[in-house]
C-alpha positions in Angstrom: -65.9 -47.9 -90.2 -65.0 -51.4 -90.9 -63.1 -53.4 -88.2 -62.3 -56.7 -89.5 -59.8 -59.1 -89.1 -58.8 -62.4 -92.1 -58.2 -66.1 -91.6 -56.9 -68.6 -93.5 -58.9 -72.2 -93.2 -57.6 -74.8 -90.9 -60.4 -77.2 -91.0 -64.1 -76.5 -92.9 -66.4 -77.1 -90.2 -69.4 -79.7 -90.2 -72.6 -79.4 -92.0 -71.0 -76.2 -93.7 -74.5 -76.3 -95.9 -76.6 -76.1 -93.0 -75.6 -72.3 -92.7 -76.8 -69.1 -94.5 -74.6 -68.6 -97.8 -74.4 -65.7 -100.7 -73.0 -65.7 -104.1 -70.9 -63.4 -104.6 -69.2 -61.7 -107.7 -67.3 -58.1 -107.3 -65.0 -56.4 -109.4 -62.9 -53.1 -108.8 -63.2 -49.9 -110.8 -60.0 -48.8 -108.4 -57.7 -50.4 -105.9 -56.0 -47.0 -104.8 -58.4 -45.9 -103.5 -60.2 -49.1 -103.4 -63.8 -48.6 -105.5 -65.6 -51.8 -105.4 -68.9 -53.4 -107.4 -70.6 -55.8 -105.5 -73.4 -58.7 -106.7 -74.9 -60.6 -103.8 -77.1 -62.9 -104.5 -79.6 -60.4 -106.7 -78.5 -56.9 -104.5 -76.2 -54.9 -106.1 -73.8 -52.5 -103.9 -70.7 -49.7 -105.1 -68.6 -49.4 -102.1 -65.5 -47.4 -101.4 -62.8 -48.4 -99.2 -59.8 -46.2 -97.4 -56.7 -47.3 -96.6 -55.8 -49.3 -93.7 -55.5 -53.2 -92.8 -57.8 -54.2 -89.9 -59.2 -50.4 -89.6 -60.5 -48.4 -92.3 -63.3 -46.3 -93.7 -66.1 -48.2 -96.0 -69.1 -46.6 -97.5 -71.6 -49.1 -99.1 -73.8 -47.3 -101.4 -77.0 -49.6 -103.5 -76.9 -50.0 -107.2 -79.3 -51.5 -109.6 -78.5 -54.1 -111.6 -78.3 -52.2 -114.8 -75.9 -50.2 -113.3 -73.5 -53.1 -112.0 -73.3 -54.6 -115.3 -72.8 -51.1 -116.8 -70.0 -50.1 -114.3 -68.7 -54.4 -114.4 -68.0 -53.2 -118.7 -65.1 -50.5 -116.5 -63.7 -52.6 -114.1 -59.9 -53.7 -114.1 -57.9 -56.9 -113.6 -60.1 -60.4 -112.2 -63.8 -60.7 -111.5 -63.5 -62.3 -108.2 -66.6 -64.7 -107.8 -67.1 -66.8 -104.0 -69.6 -68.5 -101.9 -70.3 -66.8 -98.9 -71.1 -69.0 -95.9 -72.2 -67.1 -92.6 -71.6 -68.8 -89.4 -72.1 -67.7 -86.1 -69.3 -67.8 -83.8 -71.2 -66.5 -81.1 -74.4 -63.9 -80.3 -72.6 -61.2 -81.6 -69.9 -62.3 -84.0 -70.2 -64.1 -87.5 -67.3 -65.8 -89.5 -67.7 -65.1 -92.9 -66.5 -68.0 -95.0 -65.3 -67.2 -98.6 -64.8 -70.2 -101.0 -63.8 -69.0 -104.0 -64.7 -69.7 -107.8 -62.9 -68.9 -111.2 -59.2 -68.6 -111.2 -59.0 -68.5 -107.7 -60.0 -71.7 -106.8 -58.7 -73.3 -104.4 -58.5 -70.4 -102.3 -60.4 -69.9 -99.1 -61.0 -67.0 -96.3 -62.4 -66.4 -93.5 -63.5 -62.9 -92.4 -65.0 -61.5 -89.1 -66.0 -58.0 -88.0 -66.0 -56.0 -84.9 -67.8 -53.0 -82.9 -64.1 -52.5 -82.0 -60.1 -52.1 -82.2 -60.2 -53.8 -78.7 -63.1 -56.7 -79.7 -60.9 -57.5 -82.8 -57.5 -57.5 -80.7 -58.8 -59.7 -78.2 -60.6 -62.1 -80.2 -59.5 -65.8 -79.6 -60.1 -67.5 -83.4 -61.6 -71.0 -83.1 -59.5 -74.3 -83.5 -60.9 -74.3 -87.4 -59.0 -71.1 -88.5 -55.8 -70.8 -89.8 -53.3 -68.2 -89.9 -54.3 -64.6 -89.3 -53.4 -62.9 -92.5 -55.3 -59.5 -91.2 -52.1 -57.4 -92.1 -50.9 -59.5 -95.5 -52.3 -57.2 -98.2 -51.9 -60.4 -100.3 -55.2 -61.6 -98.8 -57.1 -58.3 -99.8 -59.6 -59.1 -102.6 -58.8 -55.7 -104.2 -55.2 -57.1 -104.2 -56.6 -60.4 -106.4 -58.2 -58.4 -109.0 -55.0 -57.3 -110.1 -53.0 -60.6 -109.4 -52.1 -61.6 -113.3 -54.0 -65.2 -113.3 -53.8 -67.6 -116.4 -57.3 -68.3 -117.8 
């Protein structure tokens, strides 16, 4: 189960290459149901997503790279492509800080998971986080692969 909620960016905060980052590239084989391919840094990940907002089901399963590049030829609508930055917010929760590449850039998001419905409701967001955009399916990378982009 994923419990997560989305952020738009206030304010980047300092030293943002002091923290832990990933590249990131994913493209969707299905958006209803959502059927991801993931490339982080050199793992490779399929991953199935149900429906839902700040609840819903994910299953990450490993892929080799031959396999993501085969499935990648399959994929519909944009190859979405970001830096990952991972920043603690505290001992137990992590803001995950997309900056995105390719035609979305420009764009930024910040993500952050919870052990729980109640955790996420009762988070307080720092002073550097924008507008909570956890129920605006707009914000929903499966929802950019299929926004029509000039390129």
């Amino acid at each position: 189960m994923e419990i997560e909620r989305k952020f738009t960016i206030k304010d980047f905060p300092e030293n943002l290459d002091n923290f832990q980052s990933h590249e990131i590239e994913q493209a969707y084989l299905s958006v209803n149901p959502v059927v991801r391919i993931r490339k982080s840094d050199d793992e490779y990940y399929l991953t199935y997503k149900g429906s839902g907002m700040m609840v819903r089901e994910e299953y990450n399963l490993p892929l080799n790279e031959h396999s993501y590049y085969h499935l990648l030829k399959k994929a519909d609508g944009n190859i979405i492509s970001k830096t990952r930055y991972l920043i603690p917010l505290n001992e137990h929760l992590t803001a995950e800080l997309d900056i995105f590449h390719g035609v979305f850039t420009g764009m930024f998001l910040i993500e952050v998971e919870f052990a729980s419905t109640e955790e996420a409701n009762n988070f307080t967001p720092p002073d550097w986080f924008g507008e909570d955009v956890t129920r605006d399916p707009r914000y929903h990378n499966s929802y950019l692969s299929s926004v029509i982009t000039e390129k």
